[in-house]
N, C-alpha and C positions, 0 to 999 in steps of 0.2 A: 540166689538164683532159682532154686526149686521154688522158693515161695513165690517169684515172678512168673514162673512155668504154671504155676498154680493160679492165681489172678488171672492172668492169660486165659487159660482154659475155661473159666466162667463167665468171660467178656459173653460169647454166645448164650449162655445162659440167660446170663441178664438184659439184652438186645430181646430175647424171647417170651421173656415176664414182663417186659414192659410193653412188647406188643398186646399180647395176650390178654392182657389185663383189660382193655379197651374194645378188643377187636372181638373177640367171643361173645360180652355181650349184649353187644350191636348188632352183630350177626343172628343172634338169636330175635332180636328185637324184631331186625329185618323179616327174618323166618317167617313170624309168627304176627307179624302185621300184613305179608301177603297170603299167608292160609288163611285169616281171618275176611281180607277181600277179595278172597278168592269163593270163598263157603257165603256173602252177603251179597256180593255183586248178580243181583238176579236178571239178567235183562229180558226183551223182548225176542220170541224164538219163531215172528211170522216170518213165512218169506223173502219178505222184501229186507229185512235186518239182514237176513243170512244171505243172501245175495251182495251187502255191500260189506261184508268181509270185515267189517269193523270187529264183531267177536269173535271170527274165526282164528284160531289160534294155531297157523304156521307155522313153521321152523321160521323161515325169514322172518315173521314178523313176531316170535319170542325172541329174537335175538335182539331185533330191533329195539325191541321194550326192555330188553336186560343192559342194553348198554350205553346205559348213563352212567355218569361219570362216576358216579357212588359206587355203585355196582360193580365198575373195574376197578375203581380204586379198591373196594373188599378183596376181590378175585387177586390182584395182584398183591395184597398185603398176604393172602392166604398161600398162594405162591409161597414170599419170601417165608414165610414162617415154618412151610415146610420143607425147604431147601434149610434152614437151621436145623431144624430139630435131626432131617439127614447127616448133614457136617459134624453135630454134635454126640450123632452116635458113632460115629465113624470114627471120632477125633480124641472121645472122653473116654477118661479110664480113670480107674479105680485110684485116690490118692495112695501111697505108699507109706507107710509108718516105717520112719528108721528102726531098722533088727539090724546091725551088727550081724549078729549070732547068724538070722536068716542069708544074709549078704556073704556071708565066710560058706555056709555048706555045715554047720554045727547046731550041735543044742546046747542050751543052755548050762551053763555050771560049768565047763569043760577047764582043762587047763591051759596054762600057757602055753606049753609047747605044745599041742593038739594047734591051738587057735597060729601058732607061727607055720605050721607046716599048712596047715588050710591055705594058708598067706604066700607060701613058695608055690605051693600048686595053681592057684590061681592065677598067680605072677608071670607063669609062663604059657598061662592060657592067655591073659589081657595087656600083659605088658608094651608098652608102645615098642621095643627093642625087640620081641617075638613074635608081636601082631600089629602090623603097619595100620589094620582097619580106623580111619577116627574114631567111629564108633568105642572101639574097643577100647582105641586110649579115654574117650570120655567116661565110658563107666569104670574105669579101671580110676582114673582120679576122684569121681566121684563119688562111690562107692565103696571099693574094696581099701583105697586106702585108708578114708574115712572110718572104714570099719575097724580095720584092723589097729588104729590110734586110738579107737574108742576102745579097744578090749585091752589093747596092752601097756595104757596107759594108767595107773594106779588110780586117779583122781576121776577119769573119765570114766573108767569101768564101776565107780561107787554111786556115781550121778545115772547112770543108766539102767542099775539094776535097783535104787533108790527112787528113781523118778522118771524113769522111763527113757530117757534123756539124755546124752554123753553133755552136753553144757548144763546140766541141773533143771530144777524148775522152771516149766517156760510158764510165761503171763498170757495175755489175752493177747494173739496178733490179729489185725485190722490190716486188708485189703480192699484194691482196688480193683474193679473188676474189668478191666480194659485189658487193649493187647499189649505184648510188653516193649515193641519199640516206642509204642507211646510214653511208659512210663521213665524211658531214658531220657530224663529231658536235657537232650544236647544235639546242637545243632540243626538238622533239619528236621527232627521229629519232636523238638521242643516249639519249633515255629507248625508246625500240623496241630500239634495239642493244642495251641492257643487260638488256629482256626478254629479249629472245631470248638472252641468253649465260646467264644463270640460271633460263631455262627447258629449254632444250637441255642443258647443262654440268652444272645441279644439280636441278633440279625432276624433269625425265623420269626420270635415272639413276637417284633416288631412290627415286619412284614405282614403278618396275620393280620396284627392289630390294624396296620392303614389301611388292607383290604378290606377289611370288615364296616371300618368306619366311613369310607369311599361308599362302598355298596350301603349302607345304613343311609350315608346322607343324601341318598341318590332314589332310593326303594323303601316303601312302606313295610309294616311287617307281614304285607299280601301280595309282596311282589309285585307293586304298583309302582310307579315313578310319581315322587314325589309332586313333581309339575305338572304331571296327568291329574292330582287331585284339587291343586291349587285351578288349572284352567277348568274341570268341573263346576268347583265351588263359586268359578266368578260369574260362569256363563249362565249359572245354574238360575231361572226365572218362575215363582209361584203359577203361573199362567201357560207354562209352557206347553202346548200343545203335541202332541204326539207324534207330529210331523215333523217337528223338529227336534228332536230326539234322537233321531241318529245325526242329525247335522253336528249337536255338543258330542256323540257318542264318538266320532272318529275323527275330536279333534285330540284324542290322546297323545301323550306324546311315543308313549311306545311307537305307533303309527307312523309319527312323525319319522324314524330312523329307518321305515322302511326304504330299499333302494329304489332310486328313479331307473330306468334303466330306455335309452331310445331305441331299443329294440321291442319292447313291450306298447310302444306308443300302438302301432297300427291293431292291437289286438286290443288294447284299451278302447280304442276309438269305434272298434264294433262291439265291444260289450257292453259302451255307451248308448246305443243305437239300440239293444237288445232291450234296455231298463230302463232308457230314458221314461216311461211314463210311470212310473217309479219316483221319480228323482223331483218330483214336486214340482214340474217346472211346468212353464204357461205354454201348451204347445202350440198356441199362437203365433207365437212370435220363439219358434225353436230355438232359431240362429244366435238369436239377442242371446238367450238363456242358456244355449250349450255353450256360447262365447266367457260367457260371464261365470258359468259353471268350472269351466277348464283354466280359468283365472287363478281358480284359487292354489296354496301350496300344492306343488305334484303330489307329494306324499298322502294331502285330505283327500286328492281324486280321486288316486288310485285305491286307499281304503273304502271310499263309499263307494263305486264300483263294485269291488272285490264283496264287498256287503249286499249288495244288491246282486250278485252271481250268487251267493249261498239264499238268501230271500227268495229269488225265484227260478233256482236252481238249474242256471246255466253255465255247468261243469265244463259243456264239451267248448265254451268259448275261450278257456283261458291257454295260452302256450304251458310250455312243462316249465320257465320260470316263473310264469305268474302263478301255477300250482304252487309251488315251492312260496309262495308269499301269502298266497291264499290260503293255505292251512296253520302259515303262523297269524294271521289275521283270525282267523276262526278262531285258533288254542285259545288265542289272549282275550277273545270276547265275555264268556262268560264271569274271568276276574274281573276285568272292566264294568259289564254291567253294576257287576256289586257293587264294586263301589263308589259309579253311578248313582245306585239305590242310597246309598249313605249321604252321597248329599244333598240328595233329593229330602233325605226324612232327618238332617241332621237339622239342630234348631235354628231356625230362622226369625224366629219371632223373638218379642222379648217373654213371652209367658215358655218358653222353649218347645215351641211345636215347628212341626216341618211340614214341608208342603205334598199337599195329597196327590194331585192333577198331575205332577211331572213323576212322584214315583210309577202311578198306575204306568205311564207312559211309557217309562222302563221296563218293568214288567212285561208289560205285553212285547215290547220289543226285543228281549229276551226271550219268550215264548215262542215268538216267528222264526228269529235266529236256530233256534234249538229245534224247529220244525222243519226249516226252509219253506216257510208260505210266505207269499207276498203281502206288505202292509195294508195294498188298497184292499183285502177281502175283507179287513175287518170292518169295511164299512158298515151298517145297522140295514137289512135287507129280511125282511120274513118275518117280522117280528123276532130276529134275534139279533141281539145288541153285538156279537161278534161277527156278524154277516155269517159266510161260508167258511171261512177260517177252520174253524172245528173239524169241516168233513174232510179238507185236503189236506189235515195230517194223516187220514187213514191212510191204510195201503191202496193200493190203485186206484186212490179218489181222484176225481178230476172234475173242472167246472163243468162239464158237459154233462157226466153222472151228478151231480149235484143237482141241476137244470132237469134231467131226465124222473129223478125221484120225485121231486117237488112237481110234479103234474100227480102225482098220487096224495098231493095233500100234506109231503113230509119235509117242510119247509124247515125245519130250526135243528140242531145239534139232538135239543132235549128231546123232541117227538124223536127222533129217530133212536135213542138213546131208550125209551120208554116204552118201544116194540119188542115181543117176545123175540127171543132167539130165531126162532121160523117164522116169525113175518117178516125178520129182515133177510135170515136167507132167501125167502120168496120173493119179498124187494126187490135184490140185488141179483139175484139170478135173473127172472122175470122180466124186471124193469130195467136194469142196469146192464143187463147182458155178463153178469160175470159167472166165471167158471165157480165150481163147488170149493177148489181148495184158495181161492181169491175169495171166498164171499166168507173161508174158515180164517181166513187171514185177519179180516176186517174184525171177528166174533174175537180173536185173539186180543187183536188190539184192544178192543173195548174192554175185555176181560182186565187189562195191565193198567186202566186210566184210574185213577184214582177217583174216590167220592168223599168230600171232607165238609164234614159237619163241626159245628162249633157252639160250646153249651158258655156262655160267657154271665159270671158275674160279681156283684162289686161289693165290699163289707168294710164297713171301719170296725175299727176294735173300740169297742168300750162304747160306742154311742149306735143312738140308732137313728141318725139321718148323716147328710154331710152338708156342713156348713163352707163357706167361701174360707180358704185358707187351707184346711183342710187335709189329714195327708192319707191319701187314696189307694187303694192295691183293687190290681184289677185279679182275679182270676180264669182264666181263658185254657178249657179244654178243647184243643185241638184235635179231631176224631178222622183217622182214614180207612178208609175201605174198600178193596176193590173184590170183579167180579170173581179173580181166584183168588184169590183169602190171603194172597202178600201181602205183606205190611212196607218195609225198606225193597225197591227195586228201582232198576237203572230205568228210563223212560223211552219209550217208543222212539227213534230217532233215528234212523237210517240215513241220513243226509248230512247228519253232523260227524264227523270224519272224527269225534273224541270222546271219550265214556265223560260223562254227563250225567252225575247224582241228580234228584230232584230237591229242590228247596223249596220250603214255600215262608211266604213274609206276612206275617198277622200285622196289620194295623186298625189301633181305634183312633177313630179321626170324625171331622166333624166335616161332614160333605159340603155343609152351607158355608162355612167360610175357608175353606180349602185347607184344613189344619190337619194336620196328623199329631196326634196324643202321645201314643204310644209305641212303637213298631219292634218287633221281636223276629228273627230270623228263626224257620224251624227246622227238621232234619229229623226222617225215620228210619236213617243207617244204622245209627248205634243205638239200641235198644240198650246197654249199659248205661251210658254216662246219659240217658235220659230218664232210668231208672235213679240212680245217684242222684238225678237236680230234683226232680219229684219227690222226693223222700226227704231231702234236706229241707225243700222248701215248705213241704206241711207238715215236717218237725218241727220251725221253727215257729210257723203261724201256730200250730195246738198248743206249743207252751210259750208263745204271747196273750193265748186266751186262756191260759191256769187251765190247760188238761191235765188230766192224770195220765200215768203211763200208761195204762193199761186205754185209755181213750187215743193217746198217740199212737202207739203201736196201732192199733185197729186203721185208724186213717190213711197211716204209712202204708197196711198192708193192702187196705181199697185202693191207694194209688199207685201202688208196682202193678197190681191186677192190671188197673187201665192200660197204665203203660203197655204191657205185655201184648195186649188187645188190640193196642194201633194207638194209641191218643196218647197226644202228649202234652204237659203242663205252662203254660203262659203265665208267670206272677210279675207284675210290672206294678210300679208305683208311681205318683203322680198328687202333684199338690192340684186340688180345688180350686176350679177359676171362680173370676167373678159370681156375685147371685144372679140367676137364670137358670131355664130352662134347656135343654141341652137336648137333641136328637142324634145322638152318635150313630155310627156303625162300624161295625166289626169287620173287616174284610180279611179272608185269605186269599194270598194270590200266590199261585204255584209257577213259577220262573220258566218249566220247561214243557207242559200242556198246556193247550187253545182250550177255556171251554171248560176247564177243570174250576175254575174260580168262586169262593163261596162270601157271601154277606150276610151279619146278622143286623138286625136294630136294637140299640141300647137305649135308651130313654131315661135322662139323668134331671136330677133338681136341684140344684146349689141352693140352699137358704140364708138367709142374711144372717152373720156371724153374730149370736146373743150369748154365747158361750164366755164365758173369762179364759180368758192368756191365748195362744195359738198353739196347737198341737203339731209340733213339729221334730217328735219321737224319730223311733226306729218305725222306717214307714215300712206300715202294717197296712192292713186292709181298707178297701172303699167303703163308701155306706151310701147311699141314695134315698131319697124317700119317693114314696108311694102314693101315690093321688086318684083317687076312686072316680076317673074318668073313663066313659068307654073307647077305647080306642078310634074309634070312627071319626072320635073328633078330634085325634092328633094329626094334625098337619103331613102330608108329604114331604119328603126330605126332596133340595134340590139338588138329587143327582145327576139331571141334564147338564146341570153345567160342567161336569166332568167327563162327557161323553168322547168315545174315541173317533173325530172327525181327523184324516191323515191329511185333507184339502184343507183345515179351514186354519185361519189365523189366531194367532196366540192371545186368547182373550179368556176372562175369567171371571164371571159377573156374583159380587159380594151380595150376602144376604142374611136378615137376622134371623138369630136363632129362634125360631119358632116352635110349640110342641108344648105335650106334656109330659112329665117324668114320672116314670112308673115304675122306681125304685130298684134301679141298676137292675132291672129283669131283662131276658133280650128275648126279642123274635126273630125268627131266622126266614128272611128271605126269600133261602132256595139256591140254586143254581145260577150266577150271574148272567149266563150265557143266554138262559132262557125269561130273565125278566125283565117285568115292563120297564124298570128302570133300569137305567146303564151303569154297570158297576165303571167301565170307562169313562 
C-alpha cells in the first residue's frame, strides 16, 4: 500500500519531466529566434511606412502576431506545467523510512517493557475503541501496530536492527509511476488503463501520422500545394511574355479555394471597371472581353482582380469581406512567386537549362506586387527600360511628379538617382512642389534601395581552358550596398500589408537563346550561415587545388571579410556545352525593388574536346580561354528579345550564339534600369 502511495505521488513528477523535456527547449529556441529577428529586421522609417502601421507595434496588433497556434499551444503547455509543479508542492512530502523506535516515542536499545508501555499509551491515544477518527484508526493499523510487532517480535526486532528492516534485506523495488486507481487493475479502472495505453501508444501516433501524410501529400515542403506546382509546370512556356504572367500566376490552386460569395459580386464588378485597363483586354471591343473575362473560374476572377487592387492600389474599393480575402491573397503571393521562379528556371531543356524570358517576368512581377505599381509603367519611356516604374515606388511619387521632373531633363530612375542630395531636394521642392519633410522622405527611401555589383568568374581545376564536356564552377561574388551602410533590411513597402525580406536570384543565362545556366537564390539576413557556406566552399576549392593550410586559412579568412562587408558567395557548377562561343550574362534580379537590377557580361569559349577520357570529377571549377580580340568586335547580345512589353504577344525570336570569349572574365553592365539594353 505505501509503496502504491508512493508510485502515486510521482505520477506528477513524471507527467512534468516529460513535458519539460521538450517544451524548455523549444521555448528557448523560440526566444531566441525572435530576438534574433527582432535585432535584423531593419525596415524603412519614412513616413509613408509609419503611417500604414505595418511596423507599428500595438498592443492589438502584438497580440495578433502572438496568437498562432504554436504560440498558445507553448502558453498553454506552460499553464499546465505550472499548475503541476503548484499540486506537486502542495501534495509531496518527504518519503518516510520505517523507525519502529521513531513511530513508538523511543530510542533506540530500549527494553521491552519501556517498548509495551509506549504501546498502551498510544493505544489509548489511536485506538479505534478510544478514537472513533478514521484517520486515527488508519495510523493506529498502520503504524503503531506495525511497530510495535516489529520490536517485540524476536526475529523481526534482529532483521531491523541488522538491516534496517523488520522483513530482513530488501532487494531492488521497481515502480510505476502512475496514479494508483490505475494500478488496480479491476474493473472499471482496468478498462481506463487499457484506454489510455491504446490511445496514447497507438491511436495518437497514428493520428499524427495520417495528418502529416494527408498534409505532405497535399503541400510542398514550402507550403505550396502540390497541384499549384504541377498546373505551373504545365502552363509554364519558354516565350512567355510578361503579360501573361499573372494569367499562370492566379491559376494557383490555393486561389482556387477562395470563397465565391454573391454578395461580393457588385463590388467585384466595380473593381473591374477600376483596372479593367490593366487586364490586357482590347478596349475595343470591352463587352466582348469583359464577357469572356468573367467566363472564367469565379475563384481566377476574383484573384486577378484582388491583384490588380494591390497593383494599383485601390484599397478603398474592396467591401470588409473582400479585405479579409485580399490579404490572404497578398500573404500567399510572394510563396507563390517562388515557386513560380522555380519552374520557370527548373530544367527544360535536355542540356538542363531553364528559361530566361518567363523568369525575368516573374521577377518583375514580384517587384510590382511588393511595390503596388501597376504593370503598364514598366513600359520602355525615356530611355529607361523599366519606364516610370522606379519613381512611383517612392513616397509621394506620382505620374504627374514624374511628368513634372522630366521637363528639367530627369527622365530615367538613374539620372535622378545620380543627383546630389540638394539637387534633388531642389527638384522636388522647386519642381515638384513638395514639402521639406516629403522631399526627406524620398532621400530616406533612396538611402534603403540597394546597389548590387557583381565580380563573376570561371576556373577549371588542373587545365587552363575548357573543353566541351567539361566540368565547370562558376564563382559569382554578389556585392550590396546602400546609401546608409545596411547590409540585411526589410524593403521600402508600405502597401504590402506583410513584412517582406528582400531576395535576390543570380542567373547565368544565355540571353540569345533564352537559357538560364545556372540560378542561385540569394539572402543578406543571415550573415551566419552565409559566413558558414563561404568558408566551406573555398575550403573545399584550396584543397582541390593542393593548398597548404596556411594558404587556406588566408582565403577562408578574405572571404568571412567579404561576407561581413555585404557580398556574398555564388559557387555553382555546370558541365561544358557544345564547341562555341558563348556571350552569357550575369543577372541579379531583387524580387521586391523596381530598378534595383544588375547585369554582367561573361564571354565564354568552349573548344573542341582533344583531351583523353572526360573529366567528370568532383565538379570543381570553370576555365574559359582567352582570345586577344578587342572588344569592339564582340557582337551585341540579343537582349531585345527579352524585353518587358505587358501589350505584346508571347513570341520569342531564337538566335545563334555569336561573340568572342574572353576567358570567363566579365563586364558589368551597370544598372538594368538605366541601360540601353533591356534586362527585361
Amino acid at each position: 500500500m505505501a509503496a502504491s502511495e508512493e508510485n502515486s505521488a510521482l505520477f506528477p513528477i513524471f507527467i512534468l519531466t516529460m513535458m519539460a523535456l521538450p517544451l524548455v527547449p523549444y521555448t528557448l529556441h523560440k526566444l531566441f529566434s525572435s530576438f534574433v529577428k527582432e535585432t535584423t529586421s531593419i525596415h524603412c522609417r519614412c513616413s509613408v511606412c509609419s503611417r500604414s502601421g505595418k511596423y507599428r507595434k500595438s498592443i492589438y496588433k502584438q497580440i495578433i502576431n502572438f496568437s498562432t497556434y504554436t504560440n498558445l499551444t507553448l502558453v498553454l503547455l506552460w499553464v499546465s506545467m505550472a499548475g503541476l509543479i503548484y499540486h506537486i508542492k502542495q501534495t509531496n512530502h518527504e518519503v518516510q523510512v520505517f523507525d519502529p523506535f521513531s513511530i513508538l516515542g523511543l530510542d533506540s536499545g530500549v527494553s521491552e517493557s519501556d517498548i509495551k508501555k509506549a504501546y498502551r499509551r498510544l493505544s489509548i491515544q489511536y485506538h479505534p475503541d478510544k478514537n472513533p477518527d478514521p484517520e486515527a484508526h488508519q495510523y493506529f493499523i498502520e503504524y503503531i501496530s506495525k511497530a510495535y510487532q516489529a520490536l517485540t517480535d524476536p526475529v523481526s526486532r534482529e532483521n531491523y536492527e541488522k538491516y534496517g528492516h523488520p522483513d530482513g534485506k530488501q532487494g531492488l523495488k521497481v515502480g510505476i509511476a502512475l496514479p494508483a486507481f490505475l494500478l488496480s487493475i479491476d474493473g472499471a479502472s482496468g478498462g481506463i488503463l487499457l484506454i489510455g495505453i491504446v490511445g496514447i501508444c497507438i491511436l495518437l501516433p497514428l493520428a499524427v501520422a495520417v495528418i502529416y501524410l494527408t498534409r505532405s501529400a497535399k503541400y510542398t515542403g514550402n507550403y505550396v500545394m502540390h497541384q499549384t506546382i504541377s498546373t505551373y509546370y504545365y502552363f509554364m512556356k519558354p516565350a512567355l511574355a510578361p503579360s501573361k504572367v499573372v494569367e499562370l500566376f492566379t491559376k494557383a490552386a490555393e486561389y482556387l479555394e477562395l470563397p465565391v460569395r454573391r454578395i461580393d459580386e457588385e463590388h467585384l464588378q466595380r473593381l473591374f471597371v477600376l483596372v479593367r485597363s490593366e487586364l490586357n483586354l482590347d478596349l475595343k471591343n470591352i463587352r466582348q472581353e469583359q464577357a469572356k473575362f468573367l467566363k472564367q473560374h469565379p475563384a481566377i476572377v476574383k484573384t486577378e482582380l484582388l491583384i490588380q487592387a494591390q497593383l494599383n492600389r485601390e484599397f478603398a474599393a474592396l467591401s470588409p469581406t473582400l479585405q479579409r480575402d485580399f490579404r490572404h491573397v497578398v500573404e500567399l503571393a510572394p510563396r507563390l512567386l517562388e515557386e513560380l521562379m522555380k519552374m520557370a528556371l527548373i530544367p527544360h531543356h535536355p542540356h538542363g537549362y531553364g528559361w530566361l524570358r518567363p523568369a525575368i517576368g516573374v521577377v518583375e512581377l514580384s517587384q510590382n506586387i511588393i511595390q503596388a505599381v501597376p504593370l503598364s509603367t514598366r513600359k520602355t519611356s525615356g530611355g529607361s527600360s523599366d519606364g516610370i516604374a522606379p519613381f512611383l515606388q517612392l513616397p509621394h511619387f506620382s505620374e504627374a511628379v514624374v511628368k513634372k521632373i522630366a521637363r528639367k531633363k530627369v527622365r530615367t530612375f538613374g539620372e535622378f538617382q545620380d543627383l546630389s542630395s540638394q539637387e534633388r531636394n531642389d527638384l522636388l521642392i522647386e519642381v515638384a512642389g513638395f514639402s521639406a519633410a516629403e522631399s526627406q522622405d524620398v532621400e530616406m527611401v533612396l538611402e534603403m534601395m540597394p546597389s548590387i555589383t557583381i565580380d563573376v568568374n570561371c576556373e577549371t581545376e588542373g587545365e587552363e581552358g575548357i573543353q566541351e564536356g567539361d566540368i565547370v564552377t562558376m564563382y559569382a561574388w554578389v556585392t550590396l550596398k546602400r546609401g546608409n551602410v545596411l547590409v540585411g533590411a526589410l524593403p521600402h513597402a508600405p502597401f504590402f500589408p506583410f513584412h517582406k525580406e528582400e531576395n535576390f536570384w543570380l542567373l547565368l543565362s544565355d540571353s540569345a537563346s533564352n537559357d538560364v545556366w545556372i540560378s542561385q537564390k540569394v539572402n543578406y539576413m543571415d550573415e551566419s550561415a552565409a559566413i558558414t557556406a563561404a568558408s566551406k566552399a573555398i575550403q573545399e576549392s584550396q584543397e582541390g587545388l593542393g593548398a597548404t593550410l596556411k594558404e587556406i586559412n588566408a582565403a577562408v579568412k578574405e572571404a568571412v571579410a567579404k561576407v561581413k562587408s555585404g557580398s556574398r558567395l555564388v559557387m555553382r557548377k555546370f558541365q561544358a556545352p557544345a564547341e562555341g562561343n558563348y556571350n552569357l550574362t550575369c543577372y541579379c534580379l531583387c524580387d521586391s525593388w523596381i530598378g534595383c537590377d544588375t547585369k554582367e557580361t561573361l564571354k565564354l569559349k568552349i573548344s573542341k574536346r582533344s583531351r583523353a577520357g572526360t573529366r567528370t570529377g568532383a565538379l570543381a571549377e570553370e576555365g574559359s580561354a582567352v582570345e586577344d580580340k578587342p572588344e569592339d568586335e564582340i557582337e551585341e547580345e540579343y537582349d531585345d528579345d527579352i524585353e518587358s512589353e505587358y501589350s505584346d504577344d508571347d513570341d520569342e525570336n531564337d538566335n545563334n550564339r555569336n561573340g568572342v570569349a574572353a576567358n570567363g572574365k566579365s563586364h558589368i553592365e551597370g544598372n538594368s534600369s538605366d541601360s540601353e539594353e533591356n534586362l527585361n
